[in-house]
ROTIBA-271932 format. One record per residue: x, y, z of N, C-alpha, C, O in turn. Coordinates in Angstrom, 2 decimals. Atoms other than C-alpha are relative to their C-alpha. Layout:
N
       n_u       n_v       n_w      ca_u      ca_v      ca_w       c_u       c_v       c_w       o_u       o_v       o_w
         X         Y         Z         X         Y         Z         X         Y         Z         X         Y         Z
...
***
This chain:
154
       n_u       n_v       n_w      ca_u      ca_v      ca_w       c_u       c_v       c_w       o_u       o_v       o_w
     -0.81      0.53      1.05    122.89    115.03     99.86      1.20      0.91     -0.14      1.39      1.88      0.59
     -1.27     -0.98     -0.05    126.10    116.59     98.83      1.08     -0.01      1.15      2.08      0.70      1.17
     -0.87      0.47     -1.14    127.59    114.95    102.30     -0.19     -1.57     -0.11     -0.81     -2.12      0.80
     -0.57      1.28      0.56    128.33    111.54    100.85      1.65     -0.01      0.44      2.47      0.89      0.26
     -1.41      0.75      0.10    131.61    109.45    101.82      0.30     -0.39     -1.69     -0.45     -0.54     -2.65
     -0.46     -0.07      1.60    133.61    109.05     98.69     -0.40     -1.45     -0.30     -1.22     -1.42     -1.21
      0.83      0.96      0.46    132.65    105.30     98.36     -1.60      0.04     -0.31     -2.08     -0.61     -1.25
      1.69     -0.26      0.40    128.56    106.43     98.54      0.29      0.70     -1.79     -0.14      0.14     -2.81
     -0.08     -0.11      0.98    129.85    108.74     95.79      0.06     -0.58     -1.40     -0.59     -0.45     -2.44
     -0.54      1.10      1.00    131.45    106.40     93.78     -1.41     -1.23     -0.42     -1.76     -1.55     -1.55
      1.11      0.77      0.44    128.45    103.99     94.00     -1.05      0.85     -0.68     -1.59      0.50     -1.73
      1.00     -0.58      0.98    126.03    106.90     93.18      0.38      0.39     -2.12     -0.23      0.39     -3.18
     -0.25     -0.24      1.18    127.77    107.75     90.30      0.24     -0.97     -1.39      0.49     -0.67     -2.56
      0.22      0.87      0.65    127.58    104.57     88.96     -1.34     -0.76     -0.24     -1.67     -1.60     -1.08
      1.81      0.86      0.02    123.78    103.55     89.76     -0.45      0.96     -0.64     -1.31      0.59     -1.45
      0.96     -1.18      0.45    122.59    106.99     88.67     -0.63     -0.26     -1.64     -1.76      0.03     -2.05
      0.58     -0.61      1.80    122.40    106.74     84.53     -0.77     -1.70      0.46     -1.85     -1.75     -0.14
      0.80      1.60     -0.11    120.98    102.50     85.68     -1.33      0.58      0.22     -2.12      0.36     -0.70
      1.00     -0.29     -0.65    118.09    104.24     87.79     -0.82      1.26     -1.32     -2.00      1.52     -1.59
      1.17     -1.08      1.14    117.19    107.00     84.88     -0.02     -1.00     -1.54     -0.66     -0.74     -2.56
      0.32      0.75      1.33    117.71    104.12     82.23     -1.41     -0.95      0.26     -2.15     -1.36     -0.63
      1.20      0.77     -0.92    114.96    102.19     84.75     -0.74      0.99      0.06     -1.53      0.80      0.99
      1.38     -0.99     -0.78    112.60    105.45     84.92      0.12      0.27      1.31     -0.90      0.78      1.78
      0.06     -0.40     -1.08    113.71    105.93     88.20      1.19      0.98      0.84      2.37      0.66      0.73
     -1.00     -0.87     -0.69    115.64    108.58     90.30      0.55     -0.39      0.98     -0.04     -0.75      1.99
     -0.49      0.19     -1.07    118.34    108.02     92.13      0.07      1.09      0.93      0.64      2.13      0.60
      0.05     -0.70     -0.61    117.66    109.63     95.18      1.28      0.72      0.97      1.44      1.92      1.15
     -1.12      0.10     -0.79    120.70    109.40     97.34      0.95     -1.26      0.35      0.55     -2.38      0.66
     -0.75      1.48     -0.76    123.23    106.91     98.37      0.97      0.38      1.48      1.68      1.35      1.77
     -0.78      0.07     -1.51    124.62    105.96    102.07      1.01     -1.00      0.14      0.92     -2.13     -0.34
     -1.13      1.26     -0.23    127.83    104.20    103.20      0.17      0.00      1.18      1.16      0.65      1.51
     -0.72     -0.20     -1.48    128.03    103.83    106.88     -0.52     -0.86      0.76     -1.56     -1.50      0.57
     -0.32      0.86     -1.14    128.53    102.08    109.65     -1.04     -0.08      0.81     -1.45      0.99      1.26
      0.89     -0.29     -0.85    125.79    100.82    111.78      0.14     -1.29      1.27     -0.48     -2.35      1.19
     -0.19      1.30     -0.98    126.96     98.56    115.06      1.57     -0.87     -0.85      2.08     -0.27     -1.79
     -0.74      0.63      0.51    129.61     96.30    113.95     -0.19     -0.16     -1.89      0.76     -0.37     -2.65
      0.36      0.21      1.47    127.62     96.11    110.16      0.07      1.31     -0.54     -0.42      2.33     -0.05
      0.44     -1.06      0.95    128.26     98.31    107.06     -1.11      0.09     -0.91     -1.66     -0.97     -1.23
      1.18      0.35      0.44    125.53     99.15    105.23      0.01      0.61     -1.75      0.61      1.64     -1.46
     -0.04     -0.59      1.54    125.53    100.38    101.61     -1.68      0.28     -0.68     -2.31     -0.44     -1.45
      1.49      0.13      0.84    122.04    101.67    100.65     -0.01      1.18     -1.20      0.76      2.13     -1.29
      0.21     -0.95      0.97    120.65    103.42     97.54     -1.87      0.47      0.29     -2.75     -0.16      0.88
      1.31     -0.18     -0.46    117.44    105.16     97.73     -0.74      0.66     -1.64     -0.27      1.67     -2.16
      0.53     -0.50      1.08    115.06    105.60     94.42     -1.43      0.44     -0.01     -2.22     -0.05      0.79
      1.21     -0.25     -0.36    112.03    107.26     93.84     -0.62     -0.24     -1.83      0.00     -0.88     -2.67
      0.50     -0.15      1.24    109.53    107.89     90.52     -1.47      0.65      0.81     -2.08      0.73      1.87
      2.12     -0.72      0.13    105.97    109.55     89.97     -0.83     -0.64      0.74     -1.26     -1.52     -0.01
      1.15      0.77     -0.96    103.58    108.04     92.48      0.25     -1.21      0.63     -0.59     -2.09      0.81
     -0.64      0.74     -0.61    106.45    106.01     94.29      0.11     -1.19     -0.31     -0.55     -1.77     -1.17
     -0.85      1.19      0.51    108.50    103.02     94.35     -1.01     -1.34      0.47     -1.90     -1.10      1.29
      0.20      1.25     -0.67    107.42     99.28     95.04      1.09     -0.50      0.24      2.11      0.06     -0.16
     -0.79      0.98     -0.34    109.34     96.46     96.43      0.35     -0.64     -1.13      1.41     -1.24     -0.97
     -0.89      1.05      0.87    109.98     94.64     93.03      0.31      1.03     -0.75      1.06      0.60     -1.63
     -1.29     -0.55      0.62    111.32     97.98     91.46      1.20     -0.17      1.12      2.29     -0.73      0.98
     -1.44      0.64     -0.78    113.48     97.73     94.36      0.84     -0.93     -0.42      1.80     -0.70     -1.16
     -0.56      1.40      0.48    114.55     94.22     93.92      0.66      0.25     -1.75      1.86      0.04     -1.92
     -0.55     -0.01      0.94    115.04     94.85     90.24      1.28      1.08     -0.61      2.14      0.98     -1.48
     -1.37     -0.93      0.45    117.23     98.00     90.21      1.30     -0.61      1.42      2.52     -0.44      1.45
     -1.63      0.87     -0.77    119.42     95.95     93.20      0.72     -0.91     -0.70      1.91     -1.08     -0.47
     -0.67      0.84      0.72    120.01     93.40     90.68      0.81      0.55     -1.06      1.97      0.29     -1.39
     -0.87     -0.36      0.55    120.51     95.45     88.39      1.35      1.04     -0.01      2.10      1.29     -0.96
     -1.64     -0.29     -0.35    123.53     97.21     89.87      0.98     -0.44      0.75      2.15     -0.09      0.80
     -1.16      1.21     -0.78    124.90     94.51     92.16      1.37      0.27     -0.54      2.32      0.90     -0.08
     -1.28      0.86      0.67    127.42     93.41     90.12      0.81      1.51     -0.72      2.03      1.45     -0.84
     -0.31     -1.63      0.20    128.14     97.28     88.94      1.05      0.47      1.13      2.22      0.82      1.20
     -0.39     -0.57     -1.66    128.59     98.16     92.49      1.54     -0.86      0.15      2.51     -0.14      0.38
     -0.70      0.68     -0.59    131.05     95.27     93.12      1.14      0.04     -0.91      2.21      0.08     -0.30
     -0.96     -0.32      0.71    133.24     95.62     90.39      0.56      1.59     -0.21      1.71      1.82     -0.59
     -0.49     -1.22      0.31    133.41     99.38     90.15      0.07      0.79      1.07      0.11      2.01      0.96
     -0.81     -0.97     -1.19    134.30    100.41     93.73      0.58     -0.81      1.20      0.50     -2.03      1.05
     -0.82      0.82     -0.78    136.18     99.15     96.69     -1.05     -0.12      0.84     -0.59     -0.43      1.94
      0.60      0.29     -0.77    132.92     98.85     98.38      0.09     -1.16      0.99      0.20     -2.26      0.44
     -0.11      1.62     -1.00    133.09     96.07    101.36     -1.60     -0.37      0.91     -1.89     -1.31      1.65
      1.22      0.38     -0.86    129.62     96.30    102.74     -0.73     -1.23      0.82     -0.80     -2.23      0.11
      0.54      1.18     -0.70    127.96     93.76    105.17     -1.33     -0.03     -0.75     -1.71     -1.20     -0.85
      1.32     -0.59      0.44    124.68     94.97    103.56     -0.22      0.55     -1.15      0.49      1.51     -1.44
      0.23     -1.19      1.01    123.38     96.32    100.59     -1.53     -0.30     -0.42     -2.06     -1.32     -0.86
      1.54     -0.45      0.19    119.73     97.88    100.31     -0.52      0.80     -0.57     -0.13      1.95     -0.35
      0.55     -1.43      0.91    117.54     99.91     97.82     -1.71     -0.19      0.71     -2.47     -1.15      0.83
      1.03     -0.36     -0.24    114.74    101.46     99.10     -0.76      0.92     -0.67     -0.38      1.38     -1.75
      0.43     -1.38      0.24    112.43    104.11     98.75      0.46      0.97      0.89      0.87      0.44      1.93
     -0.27     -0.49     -0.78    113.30    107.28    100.42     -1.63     -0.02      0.89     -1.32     -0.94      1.64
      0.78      0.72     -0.32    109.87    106.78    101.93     -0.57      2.19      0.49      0.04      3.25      0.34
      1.13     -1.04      0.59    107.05    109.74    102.28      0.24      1.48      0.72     -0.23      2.57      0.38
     -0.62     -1.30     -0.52    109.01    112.10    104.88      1.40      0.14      0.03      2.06      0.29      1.06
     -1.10     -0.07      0.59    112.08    112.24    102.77     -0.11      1.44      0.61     -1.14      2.03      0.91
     -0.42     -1.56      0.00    113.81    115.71    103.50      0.14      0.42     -1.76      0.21     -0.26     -2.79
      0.02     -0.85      1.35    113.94    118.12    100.61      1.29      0.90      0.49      1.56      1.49      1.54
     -1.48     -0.56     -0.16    117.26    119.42    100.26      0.67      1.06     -1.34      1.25      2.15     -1.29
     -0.16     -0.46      1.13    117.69    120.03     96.60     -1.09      0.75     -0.99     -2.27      0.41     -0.86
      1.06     -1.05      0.94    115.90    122.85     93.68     -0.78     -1.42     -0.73     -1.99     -1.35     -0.95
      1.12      0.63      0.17    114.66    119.66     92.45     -1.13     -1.12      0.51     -2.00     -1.78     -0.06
      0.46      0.92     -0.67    113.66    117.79     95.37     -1.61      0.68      0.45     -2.54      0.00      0.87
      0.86     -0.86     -0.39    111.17    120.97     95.99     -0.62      0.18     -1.27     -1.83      0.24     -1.02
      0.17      0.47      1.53    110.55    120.82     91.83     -1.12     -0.94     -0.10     -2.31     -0.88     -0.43
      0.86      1.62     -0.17    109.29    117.47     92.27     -1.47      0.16      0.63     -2.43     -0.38      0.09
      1.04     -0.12     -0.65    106.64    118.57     94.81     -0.82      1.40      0.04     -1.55      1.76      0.97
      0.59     -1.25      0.48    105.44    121.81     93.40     -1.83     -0.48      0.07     -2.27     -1.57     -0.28
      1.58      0.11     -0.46    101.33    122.20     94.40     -0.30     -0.66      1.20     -1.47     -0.63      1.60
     -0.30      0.92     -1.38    102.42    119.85     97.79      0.57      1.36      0.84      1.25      2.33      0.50
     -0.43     -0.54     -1.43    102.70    121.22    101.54      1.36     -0.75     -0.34      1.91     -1.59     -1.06
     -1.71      0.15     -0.71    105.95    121.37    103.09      0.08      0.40      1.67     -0.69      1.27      2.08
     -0.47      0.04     -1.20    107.25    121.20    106.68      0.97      0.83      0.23      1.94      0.11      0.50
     -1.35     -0.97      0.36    109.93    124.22    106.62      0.46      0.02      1.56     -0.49      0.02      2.35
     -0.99     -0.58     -0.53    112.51    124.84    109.22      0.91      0.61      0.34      1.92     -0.04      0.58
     -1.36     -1.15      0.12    114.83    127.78    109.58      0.86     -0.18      0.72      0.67     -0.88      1.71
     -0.78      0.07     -0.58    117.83    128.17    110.59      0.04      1.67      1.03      0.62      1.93      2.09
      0.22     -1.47     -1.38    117.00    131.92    112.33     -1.47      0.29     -0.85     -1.82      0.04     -2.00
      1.30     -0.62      0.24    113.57    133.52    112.42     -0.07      0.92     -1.23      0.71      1.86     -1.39
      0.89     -0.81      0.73    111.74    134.96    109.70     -1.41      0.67      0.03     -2.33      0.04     -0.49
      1.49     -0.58     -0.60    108.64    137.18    110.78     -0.01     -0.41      0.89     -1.18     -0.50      1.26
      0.55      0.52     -1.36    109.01    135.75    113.99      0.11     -1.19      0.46      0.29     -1.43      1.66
     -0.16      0.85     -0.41    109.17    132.56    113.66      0.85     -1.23     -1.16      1.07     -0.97     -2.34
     -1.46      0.60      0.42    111.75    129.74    112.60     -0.93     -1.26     -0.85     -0.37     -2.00     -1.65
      0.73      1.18      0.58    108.86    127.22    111.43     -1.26      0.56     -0.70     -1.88      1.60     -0.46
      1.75     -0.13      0.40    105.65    127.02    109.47      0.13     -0.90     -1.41      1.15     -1.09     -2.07
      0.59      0.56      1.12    104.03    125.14    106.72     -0.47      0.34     -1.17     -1.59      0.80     -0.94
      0.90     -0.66      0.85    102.91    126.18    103.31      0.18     -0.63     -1.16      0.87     -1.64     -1.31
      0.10      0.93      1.58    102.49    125.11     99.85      1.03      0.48     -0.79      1.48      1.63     -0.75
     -1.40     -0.50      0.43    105.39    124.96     97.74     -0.58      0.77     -1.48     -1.56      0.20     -1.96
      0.29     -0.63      0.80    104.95    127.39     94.81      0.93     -0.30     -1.34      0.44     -0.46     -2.46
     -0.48      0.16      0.82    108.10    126.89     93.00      1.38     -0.06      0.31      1.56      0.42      1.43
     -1.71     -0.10     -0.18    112.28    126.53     92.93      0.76      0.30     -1.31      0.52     -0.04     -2.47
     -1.24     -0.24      1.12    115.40    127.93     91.12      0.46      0.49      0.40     -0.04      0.96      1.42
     -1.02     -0.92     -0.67    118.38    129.80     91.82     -0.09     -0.24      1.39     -0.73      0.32      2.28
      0.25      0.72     -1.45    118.62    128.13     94.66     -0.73      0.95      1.31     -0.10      1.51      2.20
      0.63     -0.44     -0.48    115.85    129.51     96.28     -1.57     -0.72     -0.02     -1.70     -1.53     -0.94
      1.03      0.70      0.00    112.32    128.23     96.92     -1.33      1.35      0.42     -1.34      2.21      1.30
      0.99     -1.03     -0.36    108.93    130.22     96.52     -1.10     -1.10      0.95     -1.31     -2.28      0.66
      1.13      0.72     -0.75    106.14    129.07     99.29     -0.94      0.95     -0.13     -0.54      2.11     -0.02
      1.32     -0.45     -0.34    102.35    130.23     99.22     -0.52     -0.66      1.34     -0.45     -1.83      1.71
      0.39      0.05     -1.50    100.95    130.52    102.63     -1.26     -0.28     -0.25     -1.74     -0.35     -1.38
      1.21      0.35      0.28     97.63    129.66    103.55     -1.10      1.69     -0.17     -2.26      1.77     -0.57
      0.41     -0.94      0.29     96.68    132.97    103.36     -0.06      1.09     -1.47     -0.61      2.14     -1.78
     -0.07     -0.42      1.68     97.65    133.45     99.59      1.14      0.74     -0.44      1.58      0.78     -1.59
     -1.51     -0.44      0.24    100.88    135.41    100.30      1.13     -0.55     -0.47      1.08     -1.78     -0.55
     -1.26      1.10      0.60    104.24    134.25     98.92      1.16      0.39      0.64      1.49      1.57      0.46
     -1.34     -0.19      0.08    107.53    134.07    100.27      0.98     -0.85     -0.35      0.70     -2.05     -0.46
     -1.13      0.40      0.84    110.91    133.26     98.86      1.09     -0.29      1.03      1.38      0.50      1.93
     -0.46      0.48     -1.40    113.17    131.07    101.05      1.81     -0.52     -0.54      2.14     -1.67     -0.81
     -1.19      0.96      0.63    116.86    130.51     99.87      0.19     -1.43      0.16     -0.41     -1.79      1.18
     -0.41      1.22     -0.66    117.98    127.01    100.16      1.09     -0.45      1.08      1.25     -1.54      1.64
     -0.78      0.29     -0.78    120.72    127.80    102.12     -0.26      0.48      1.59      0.47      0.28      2.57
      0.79     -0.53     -1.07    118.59    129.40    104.73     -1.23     -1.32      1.01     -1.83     -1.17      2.07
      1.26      1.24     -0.32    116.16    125.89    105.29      0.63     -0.83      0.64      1.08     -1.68     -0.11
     -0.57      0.95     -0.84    117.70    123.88    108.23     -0.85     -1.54     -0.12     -0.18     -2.47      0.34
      0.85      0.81     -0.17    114.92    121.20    107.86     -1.43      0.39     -1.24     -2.07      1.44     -1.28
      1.30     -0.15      0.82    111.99    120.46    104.87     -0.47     -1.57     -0.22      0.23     -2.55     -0.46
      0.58      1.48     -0.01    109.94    117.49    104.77     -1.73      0.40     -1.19     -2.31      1.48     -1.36
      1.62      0.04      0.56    106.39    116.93    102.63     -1.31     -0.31      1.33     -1.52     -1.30      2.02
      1.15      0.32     -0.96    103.38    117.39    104.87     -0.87     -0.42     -0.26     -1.67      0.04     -1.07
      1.07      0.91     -0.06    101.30    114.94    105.36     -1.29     -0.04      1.34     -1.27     -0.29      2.54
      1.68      0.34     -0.69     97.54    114.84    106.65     -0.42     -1.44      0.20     -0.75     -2.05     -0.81
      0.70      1.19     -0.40     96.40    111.83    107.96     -1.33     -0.30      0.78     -1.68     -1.47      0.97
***
């Protein structure tokens, strides 16, 4: 997030107070080009995830938002969920999933190595605490995390 085209902007900043007046977070919005079609999506989440008719109902309810309050031209326009291996990017995207694994990725080695998994402990100051499986803790800036996803067991 925070690498939005100024039309995504413009739409987020108009769905955002819709999606927290709906109980739901706007997660991100996309504007781009895919093949000859544009695509305009919004992506929302909440507490124990989205369905298909909040979908449907927060598209309706910013359609007409969207179309009057930006020069949007889209071929497309879609709200989803960000769906269960969303990246974690933001202090409260890691917030959100406090007592949840994580998938970490560095951008240069730490102890050795540039990857590993551990339970998220906590975020602020843009920084993120992880507990290892061994009970240790380390503290991971955010600007240091090339890649974070929620790990999932299946």
């Amino acid at each position: 997030m925070g690498k939005r085209s100024k039309i995504a902007q413009e739409v987020f900043d108009i769905a955002e107070p819709v999606a927290e007046k709906m109980g739901f977070e706007l997660v991100d919005c996309e504007y781009k080009k895919e093949g000859k079609d544009t695509y305009l999506r919004l992506f929302i989440d909440k507490a124990g995830g989205i369905g298909i008719d909040e979908c449907e109902a927060f598209s309706r309810a910013v359609d007409g938002l969207i179309d009057e309050g930006t020069e949007s031209d889209a071929d497309f326009f879609e709200v989803s969920s960000p769906g269960l291996t969303r990246p974690l990017e933001t202090e409260s995207d890691y917030r959100r999933y406090i007592g949840e694994k994580a998938d970490i990725k560095l951008f240069k080695a730490d102890n050795g190595s540039k990857r590993f998994t551990a339970q998220i402990a906590g975020a602020d100051d843009c920084k993120v605490l992880f507990r290892m499986d061994d009970g240790s803790e380390c503290e991971v800036a955010l600007s240091d995390i090339s890649k974070a996803t929620r790990h999932i067991d299946f």
